[in-house]
C-alpha positions in Angstrom: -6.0 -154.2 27.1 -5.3 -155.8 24.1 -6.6 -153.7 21.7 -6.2 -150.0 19.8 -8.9 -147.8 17.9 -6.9 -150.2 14.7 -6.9 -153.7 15.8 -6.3 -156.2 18.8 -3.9 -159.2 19.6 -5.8 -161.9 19.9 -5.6 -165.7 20.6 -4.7 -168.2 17.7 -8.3 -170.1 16.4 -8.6 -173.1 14.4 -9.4 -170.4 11.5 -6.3 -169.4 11.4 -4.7 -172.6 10.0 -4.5 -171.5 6.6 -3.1 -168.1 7.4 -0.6 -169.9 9.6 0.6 -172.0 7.2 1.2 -169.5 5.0 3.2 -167.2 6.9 5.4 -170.5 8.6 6.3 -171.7 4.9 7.5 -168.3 4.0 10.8 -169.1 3.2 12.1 -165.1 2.5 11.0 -165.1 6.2 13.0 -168.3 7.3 15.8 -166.2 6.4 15.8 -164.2 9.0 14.1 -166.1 11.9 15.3 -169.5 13.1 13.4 -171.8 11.0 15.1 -174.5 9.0 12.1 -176.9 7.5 8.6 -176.2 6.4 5.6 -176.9 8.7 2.6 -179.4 8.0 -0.9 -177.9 8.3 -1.1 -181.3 10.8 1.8 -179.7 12.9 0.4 -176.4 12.9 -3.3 -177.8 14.0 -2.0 -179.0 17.2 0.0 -176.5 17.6 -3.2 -174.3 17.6 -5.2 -177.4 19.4 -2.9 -178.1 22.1 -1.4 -175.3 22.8 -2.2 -173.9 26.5 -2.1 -170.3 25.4 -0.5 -169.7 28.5 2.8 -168.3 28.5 3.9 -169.7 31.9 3.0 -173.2 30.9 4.4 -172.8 27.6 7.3 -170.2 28.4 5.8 -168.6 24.9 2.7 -166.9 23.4 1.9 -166.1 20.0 -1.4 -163.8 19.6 -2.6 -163.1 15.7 -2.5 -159.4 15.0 -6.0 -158.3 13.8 -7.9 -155.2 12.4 -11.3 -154.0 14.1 -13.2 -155.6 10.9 -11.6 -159.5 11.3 -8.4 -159.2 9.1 -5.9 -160.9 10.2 -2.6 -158.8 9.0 0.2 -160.7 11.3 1.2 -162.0 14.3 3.6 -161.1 17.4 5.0 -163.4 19.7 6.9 -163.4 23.2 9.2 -166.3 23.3 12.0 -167.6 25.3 10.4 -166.5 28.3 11.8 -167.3 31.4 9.2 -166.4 34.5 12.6 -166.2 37.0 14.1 -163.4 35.9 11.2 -162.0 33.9 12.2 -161.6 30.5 11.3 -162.7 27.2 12.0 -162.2 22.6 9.6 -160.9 20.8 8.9 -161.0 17.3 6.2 -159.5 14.6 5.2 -160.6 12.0 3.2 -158.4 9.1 1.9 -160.3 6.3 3.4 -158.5 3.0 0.4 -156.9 1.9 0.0 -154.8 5.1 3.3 -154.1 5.9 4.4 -150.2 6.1 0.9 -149.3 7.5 1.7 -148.9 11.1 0.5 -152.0 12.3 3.7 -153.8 13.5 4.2 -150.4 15.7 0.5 -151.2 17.1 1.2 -155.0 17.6 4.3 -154.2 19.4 2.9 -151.4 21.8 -0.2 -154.3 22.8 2.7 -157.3 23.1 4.7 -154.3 25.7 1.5 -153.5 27.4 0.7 -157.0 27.8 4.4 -158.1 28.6 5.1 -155.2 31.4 1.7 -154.1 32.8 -0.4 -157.7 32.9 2.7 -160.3 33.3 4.8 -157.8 35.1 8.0 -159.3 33.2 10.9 -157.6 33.9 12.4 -156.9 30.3 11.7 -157.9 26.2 14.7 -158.3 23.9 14.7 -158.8 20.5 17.1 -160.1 17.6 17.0 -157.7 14.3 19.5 -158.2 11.2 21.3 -154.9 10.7 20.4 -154.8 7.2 16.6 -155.2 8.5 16.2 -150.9 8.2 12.1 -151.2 8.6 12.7 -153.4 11.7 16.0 -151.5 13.1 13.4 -148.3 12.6 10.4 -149.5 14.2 12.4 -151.3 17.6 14.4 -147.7 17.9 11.3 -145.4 17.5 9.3 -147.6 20.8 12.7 -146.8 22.7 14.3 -150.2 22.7 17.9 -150.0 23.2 20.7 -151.6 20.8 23.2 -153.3 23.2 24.7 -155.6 21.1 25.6 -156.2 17.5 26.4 -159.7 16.8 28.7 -160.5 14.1 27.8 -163.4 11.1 24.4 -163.7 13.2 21.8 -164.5 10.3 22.6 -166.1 7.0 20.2 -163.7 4.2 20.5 -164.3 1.0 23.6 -166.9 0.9 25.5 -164.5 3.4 26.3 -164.2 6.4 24.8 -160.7 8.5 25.0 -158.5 11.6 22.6 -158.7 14.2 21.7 -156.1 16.1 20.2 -157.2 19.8 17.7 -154.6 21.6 16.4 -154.3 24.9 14.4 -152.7 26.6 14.1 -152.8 30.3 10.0 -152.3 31.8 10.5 -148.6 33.6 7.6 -149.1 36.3 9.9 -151.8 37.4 13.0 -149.9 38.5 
C-alpha cells in the first residue's frame, strides 16, 4: 500500500538520525514551516526511539520518503490529526538534491492512499505560502482545493507572505 514502482513511505529507523538532523536544521526550510530553534541529534533520537509510530496515539505520523534502491530523498507527514472529525496537515519534504523529480507527487499520492483508504480519515489540509509556485503546483495538480488565502501567514525572507490553505475532502466518504 505504501509503495509505487519509485519508492515507498516507510517508518523512521534509528539510521535515519543523521538525515533527520539535517533536514530539521534546515533553516531556508524553518522559513516556511513552524519551526523556531534547531533540534539536538539527542532530541531527534527519542523522537525516533519513543515515538509510537501510531498516529492515533500520537495524533501524527511522519514516514521517510524512499527510493526502491534505499535512498532516502524526503519525508511526508500527517499532523494535527484529530481521529473525531477525521482530518489531518500534511507536509513533504524533498531533500534539495531530489527535488523536481516527481517524488513529492509520489509521496503525496501514498500519504492520501494511506490517510483515506487505511485510516478512513475524513479530509487532509495543507498550509502552502503563495509564493511557494512548486508547492501551489503540485497540491493543485492531486485536486486539492484552495479555500483560503491567509494574509501575513509566513514570514520568508524578513517578510511577511500569503498563505494559501488547501483541502481536500476523501470522495469515497461522501
Amino acid at each position: 500500500m505504501l509503495e509505487t514502482e519509485r519508492l515507498r513511505l516507510r517508518a523512521l529507523e534509528p539510521t535515519d538520525l543523521d538525515q533527520l538532523y539535517l533536514w530539521e536544521n534546515d533553516t531556508a526550510i524553518w522559513e516556511v514551516g513552524s519551526t523556531l530553534n534547531p533540534f539536538s541529534k539527542a532530541q531527534l533520537k527519542t523522537y525516533i526511539t519513543q515515538s509510537h509510530h501510531n498516529i492515533y496515539y500520537d495524533l501524527q505520523i511522519r514516514f521517510i520518503v524512499e527510493t526502491k534502491d534505499g535512498e532516502s530523498v524526503g519525508c511526508a507527514d500527517l499532523y494535527n490529526f484529530e481521529p473525531r472529525i477525521g482530518k489531518a496537515g500534511v507536509a513533504v519534504l524533498i531533500d534539495k538534491k531530489y527535488r523536481h523529480q516527481g517524488y513529492a507527487f509520489e509521496a503525496l499520492q501514498l500519504l492520501e492512499q494511506y490517510a483515506f483508504e487505511f485510516i478512513r480519515m475524513h479530509q487532509l489540509f495543507a498550509f502552502v505560502p503563495k509564493n511557494n509556485v512548486s508547492s501551489n503546483a503540485l497540491f493543485t495538480k492531486l485536486s486539492y482545493k484552495p479555500v483560503a488565502e491567509l494574509k501575513d501567514w509566513v514570514l520568508y525572507n524578513g517578510k511577511y507572505e500569503n498563505a494559501v490553505v488547501y483541502q481536500k475532502i476523501n470522495q469515497q466518504q461522501k
